[in-house]
MIFI-952032 format. One line per field, with one value per residue (C-alpha): residue in three letters; x, y, z. Coordinates in pm, 1 decimal. Layout:
<drenkes>
type: (ala:...) $
x: (X:...) $
y: (Y:...) $
z: (Z:...) $
</drenkes>
This chain:
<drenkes>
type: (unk:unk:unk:unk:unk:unk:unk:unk:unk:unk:unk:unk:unk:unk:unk:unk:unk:unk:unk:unk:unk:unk:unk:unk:unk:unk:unk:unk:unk:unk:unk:unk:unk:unk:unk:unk:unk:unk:unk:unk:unk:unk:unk:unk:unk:unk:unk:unk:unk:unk:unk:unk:unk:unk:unk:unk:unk:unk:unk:unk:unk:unk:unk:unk:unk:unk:unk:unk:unk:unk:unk:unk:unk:unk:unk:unk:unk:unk:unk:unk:unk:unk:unk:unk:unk:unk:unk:unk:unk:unk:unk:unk:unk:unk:unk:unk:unk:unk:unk:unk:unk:unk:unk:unk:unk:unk:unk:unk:unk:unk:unk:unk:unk:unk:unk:unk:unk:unk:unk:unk:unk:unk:unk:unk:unk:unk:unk:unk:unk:unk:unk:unk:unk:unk:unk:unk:unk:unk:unk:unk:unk:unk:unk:unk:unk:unk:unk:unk:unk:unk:unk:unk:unk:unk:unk:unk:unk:unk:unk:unk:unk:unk:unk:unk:unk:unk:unk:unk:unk:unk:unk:unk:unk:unk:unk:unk:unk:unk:unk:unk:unk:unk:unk:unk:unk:unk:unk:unk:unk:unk:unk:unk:unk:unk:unk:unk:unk:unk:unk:unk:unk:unk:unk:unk:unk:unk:unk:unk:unk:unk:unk:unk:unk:unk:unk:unk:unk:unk:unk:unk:unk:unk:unk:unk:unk:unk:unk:unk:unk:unk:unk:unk:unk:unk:unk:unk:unk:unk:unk:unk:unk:unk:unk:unk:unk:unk:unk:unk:unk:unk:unk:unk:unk:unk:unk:unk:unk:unk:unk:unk:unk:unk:unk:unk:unk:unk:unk:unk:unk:unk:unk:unk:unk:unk:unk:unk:unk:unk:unk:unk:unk:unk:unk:unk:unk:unk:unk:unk:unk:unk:unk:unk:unk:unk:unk:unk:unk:unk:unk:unk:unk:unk:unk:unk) $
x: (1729.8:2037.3:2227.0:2306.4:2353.4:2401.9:2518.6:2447.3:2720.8:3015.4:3416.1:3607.0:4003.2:4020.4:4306.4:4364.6:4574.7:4670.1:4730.4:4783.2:4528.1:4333.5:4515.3:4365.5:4269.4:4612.5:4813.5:5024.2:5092.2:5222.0:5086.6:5181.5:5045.0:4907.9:4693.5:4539.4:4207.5:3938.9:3611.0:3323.3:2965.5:2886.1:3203.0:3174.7:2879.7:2971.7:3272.0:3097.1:2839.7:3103.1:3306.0:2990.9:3000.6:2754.3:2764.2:2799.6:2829.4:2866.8:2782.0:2942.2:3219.3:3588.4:3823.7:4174.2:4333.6:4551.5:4348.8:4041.9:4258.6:4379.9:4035.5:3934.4:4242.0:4093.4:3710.8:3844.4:4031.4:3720.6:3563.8:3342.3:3235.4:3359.5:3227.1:2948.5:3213.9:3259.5:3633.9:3501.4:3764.2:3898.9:3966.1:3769.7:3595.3:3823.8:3737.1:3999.8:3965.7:4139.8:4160.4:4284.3:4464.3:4126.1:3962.7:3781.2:3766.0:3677.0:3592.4:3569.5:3442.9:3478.1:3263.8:3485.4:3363.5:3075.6:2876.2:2938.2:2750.5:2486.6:2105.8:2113.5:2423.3:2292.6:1945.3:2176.5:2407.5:2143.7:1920.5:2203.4:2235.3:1938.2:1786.1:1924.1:1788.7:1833.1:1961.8:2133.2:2187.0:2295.9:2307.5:2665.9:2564.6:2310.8:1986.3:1857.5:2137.3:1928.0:1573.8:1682.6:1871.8:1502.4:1273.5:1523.6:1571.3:1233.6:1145.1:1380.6:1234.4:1503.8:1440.1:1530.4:1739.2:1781.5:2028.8:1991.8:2280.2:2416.5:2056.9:1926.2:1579.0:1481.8:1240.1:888.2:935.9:1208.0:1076.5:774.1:1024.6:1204.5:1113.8:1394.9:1469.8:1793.9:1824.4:2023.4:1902.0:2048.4:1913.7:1584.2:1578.4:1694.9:1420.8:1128.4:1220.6:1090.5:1256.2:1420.4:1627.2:1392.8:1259.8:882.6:981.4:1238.8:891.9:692.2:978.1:1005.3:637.9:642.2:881.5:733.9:418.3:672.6:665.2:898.9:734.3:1002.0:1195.5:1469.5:1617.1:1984.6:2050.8:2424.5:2471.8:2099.9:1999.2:1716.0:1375.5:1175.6:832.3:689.5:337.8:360.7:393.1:672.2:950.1:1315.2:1625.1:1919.0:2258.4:2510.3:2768.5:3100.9:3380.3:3382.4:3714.6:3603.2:3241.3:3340.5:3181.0:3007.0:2617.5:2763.1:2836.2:2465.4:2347.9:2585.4:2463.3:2154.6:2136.9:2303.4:2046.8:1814.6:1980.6:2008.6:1617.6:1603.5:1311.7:1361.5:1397.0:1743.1:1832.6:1844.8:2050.4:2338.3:2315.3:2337.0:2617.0:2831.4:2798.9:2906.3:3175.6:3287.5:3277.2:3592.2:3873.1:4011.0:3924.1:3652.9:3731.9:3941.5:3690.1:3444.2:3426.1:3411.2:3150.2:3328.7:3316.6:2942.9:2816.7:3021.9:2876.6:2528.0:2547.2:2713.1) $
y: (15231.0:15286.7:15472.6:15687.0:16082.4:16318.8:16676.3:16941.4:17193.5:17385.7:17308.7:17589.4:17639.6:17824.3:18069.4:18156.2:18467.3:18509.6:18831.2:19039.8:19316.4:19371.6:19635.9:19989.5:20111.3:20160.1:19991.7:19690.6:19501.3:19139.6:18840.0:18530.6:18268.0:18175.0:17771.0:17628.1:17406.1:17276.5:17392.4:17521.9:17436.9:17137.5:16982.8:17011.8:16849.3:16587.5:16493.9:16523.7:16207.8:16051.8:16020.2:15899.7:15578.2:15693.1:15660.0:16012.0:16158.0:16543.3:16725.8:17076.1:17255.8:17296.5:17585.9:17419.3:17648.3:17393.7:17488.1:17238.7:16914.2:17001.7:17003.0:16681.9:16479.0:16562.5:16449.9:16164.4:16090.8:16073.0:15802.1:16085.3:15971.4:16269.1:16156.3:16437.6:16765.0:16916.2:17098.6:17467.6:17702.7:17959.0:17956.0:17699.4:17911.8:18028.8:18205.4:18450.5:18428.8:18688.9:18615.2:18858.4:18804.0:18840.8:18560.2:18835.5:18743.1:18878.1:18648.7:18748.1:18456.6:18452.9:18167.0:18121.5:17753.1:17742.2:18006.3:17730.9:17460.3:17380.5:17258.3:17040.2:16831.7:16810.7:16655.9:16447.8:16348.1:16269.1:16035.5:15845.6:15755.9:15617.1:15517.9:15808.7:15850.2:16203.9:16506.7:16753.8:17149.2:17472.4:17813.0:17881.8:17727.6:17949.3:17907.0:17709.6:17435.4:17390.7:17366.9:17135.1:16941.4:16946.4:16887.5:16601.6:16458.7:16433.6:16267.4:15979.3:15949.7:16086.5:16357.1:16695.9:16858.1:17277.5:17479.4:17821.0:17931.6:18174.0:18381.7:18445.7:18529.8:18154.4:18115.0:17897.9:17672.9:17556.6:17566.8:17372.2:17066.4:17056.7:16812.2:16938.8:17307.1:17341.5:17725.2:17819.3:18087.0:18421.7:18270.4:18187.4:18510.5:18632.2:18468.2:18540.1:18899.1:18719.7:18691.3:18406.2:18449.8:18183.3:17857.4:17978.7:18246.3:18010.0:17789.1:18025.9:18114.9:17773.2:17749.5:18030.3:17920.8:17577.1:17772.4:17820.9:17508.3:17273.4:17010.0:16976.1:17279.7:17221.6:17610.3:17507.3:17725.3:17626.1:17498.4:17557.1:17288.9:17281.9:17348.2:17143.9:17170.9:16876.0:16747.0:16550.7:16890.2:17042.4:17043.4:17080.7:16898.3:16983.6:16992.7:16796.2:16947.4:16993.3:17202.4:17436.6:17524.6:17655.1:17635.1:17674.5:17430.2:17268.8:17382.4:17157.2:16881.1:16864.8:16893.5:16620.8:16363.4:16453.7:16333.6:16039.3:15957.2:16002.7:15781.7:15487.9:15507.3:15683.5:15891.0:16232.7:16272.5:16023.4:16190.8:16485.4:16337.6:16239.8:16580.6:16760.1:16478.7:16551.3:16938.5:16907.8:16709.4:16936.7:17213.6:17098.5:17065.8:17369.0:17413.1:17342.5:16956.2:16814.7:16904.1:16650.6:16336.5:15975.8:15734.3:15597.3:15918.9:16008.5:15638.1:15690.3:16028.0:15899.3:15611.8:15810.5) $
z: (10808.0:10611.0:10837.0:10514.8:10570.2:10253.8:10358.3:10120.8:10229.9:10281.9:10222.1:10386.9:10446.0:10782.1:10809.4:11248.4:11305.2:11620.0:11767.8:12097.0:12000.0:11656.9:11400.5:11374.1:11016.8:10827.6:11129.5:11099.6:11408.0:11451.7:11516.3:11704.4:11501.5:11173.0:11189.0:10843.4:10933.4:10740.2:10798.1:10693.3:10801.9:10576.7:10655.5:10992.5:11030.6:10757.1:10944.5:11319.1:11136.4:10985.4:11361.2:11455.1:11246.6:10981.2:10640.7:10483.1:10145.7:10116.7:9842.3:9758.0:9589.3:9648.3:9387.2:9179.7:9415.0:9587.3:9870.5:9690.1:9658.6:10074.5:10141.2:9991.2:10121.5:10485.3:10340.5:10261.5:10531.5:10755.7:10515.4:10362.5:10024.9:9826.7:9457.7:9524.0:9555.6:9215.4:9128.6:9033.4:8899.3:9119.6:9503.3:9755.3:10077.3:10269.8:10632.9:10762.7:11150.3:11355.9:11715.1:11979.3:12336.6:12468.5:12275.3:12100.6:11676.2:11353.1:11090.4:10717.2:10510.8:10118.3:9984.7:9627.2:9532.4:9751.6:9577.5:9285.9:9413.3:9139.4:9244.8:8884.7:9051.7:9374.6:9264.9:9036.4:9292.2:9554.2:9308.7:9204.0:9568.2:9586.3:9938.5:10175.5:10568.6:10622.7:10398.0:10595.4:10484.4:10551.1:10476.9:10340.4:9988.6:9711.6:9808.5:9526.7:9589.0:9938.5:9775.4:9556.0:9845.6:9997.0:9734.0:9587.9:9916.6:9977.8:9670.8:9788.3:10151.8:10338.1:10645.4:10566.9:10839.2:10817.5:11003.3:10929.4:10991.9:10897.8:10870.8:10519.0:10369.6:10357.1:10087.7:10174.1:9930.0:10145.6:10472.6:10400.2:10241.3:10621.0:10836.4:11128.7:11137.1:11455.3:11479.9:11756.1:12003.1:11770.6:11456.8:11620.9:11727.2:11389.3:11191.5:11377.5:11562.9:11866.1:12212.9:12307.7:12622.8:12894.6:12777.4:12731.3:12496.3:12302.1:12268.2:12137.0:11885.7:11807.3:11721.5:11540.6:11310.0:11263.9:11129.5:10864.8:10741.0:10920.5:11117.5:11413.1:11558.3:11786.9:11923.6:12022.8:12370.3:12454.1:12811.0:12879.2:12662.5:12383.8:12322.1:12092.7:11933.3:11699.2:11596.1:11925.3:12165.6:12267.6:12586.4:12674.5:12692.7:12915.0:12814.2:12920.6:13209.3:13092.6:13118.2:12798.8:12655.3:12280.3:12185.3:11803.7:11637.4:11891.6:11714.5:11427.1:11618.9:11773.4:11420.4:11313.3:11614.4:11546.9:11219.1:11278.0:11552.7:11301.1:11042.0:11299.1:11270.3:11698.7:11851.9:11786.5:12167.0:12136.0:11863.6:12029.9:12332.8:12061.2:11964.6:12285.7:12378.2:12043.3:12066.7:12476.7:12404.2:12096.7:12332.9:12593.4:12290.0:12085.5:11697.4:11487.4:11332.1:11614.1:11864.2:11700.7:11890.2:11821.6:11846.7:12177.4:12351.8:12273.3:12343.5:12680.5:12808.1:12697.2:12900.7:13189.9) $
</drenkes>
């Protein structure tokens, strides 16, 4: 093993407003703050591998906005081989996130750059890499950027790895190219219209959606754990007890570990403990990036 990770993904600017209460139609009120943050699904995860000591290399598309060169100063920054995100004209993804004295939000998300993200560059870009361990992809890029991240990926040996998130009409030309599919318990629910609220429904939902296609199936379920269902059966992992102070971005850490417990060549059932370990630990420190932990801090709560 390589320890090699290419995320096919999203580059996002994150704009927080703060605010006592949300504005009626036609009201202005004032807020209290205003944070810039880098986000984004694909980055997330990229950077929540790379903190993890693996070798990464994300693939995507930032706008000549300003906003695009911002973006890859922090990719770079996390020793995320950049050489695969294309400069498209116009403005890079930016998410406007509201948040109210209640912790109540409204997100609007404009995908500018993202929408750009070609499947001819990503097969391109993921050949000329060459020997690659697992390919890792989400659903805030077009849809035929991630079947060619699958298809391409495969043809190189690496595992495919699928979160479905946010929930779109997946085609099955994709499905059946995934070898991991990590819903978590909405999107599960989402994609197979099946209940999911105790462990032997989140099962069957699993298996459902492994009929898809996918050959593993891991149902994220916050601080109850996961479920998992694979050609060797199926069971549960718990989560790991902490103290949660922000769970934003804490489904891409566990998707981040987990692919970097895949890259080091681990079981699929260690793989999912540096997931479950990454997302926990994402979970007790505010924001999206600096919530993802280090290598230190996962190898410590997995040994605790």
């Amino acid at each position: 093993m390589h320890n090699r990770i290419a995320v096919v993904g999203s580059l996002n600017i994150d704009l927080v407003v703060e605010l006592d209460r949300m504005p009626s139609a036609g009201e202005t009120v004032f807020g209290t703050s205003l944070q810039r943050h880098p986000g984004g699904k694909g980055l997330n995860q990229a950077v929540a591998a790379a903190r993890l000591e693996s070798e990464v290399h994300m693939i995507g598309a930032v706008g000549d906005d300003g906003s695009g060169d911002w973006l890859l100063g922090v990719v770079r920054r996390e020793n995320i081989d950049a050489r695969g995100i294309a400069q498209a004209s116009g403005t890079s993804g930016t998410a406007l996130i509201e948040v109210d004295s209640t912790g109540e939000n409204r997100i609007i998300v404009i995908p500018g750059a993202n929408n750009a993200v070609d499947p001819g560059a990503v097969a391109a870009h993921l050949t000329s890499l060459g020997a690659v361990d697992v390919v890792l992809t989400q659903g805030e890029v077009p849809i035929d950027a991630m079947v060619a991240a699958a298809e391409t990926g495969r043809s190189i040996g690496a595992r495919i790895v699928l979160n479905p998130a946010p929930v779109r009409d997946y085609p099955a030309e994709l499905l059946r190219n995934v070898d991991v599919l990590v819903p978590n318990e909405h999107e599960a629910h989402e994609l197979t219209g099946m209940p999911v609220g105790n462990m032997v429904d989140a099962v069957e939902a699993a298996q459902a959606l492994q009929e898809k296609g996918p050959s593993c199936v891991i149902i994220t379920r916050g601080d109850k754990g996961a479920v998992w269902t694979s050609p060797e059966g199926s069971g549960q992992s718990a989560a790991f007890k902490v103290s949660p102070v922000d769970t934003v971005a804490a489904g891409d850490a566990f998707c981040g570990g987990l692919a970097s417990g895949l890259a080091r060549g681990t079981t699929m059932a260690e793989a999912m403990r540096w997931g479950a370990a990454a997302g926990a630990l994402a979970a007790t420190i505010k924001g999206a990036v600096p919530s993802l932990p280090s290598l230190e801090k996962v190898t410590e709560l997995l040994e605790r």
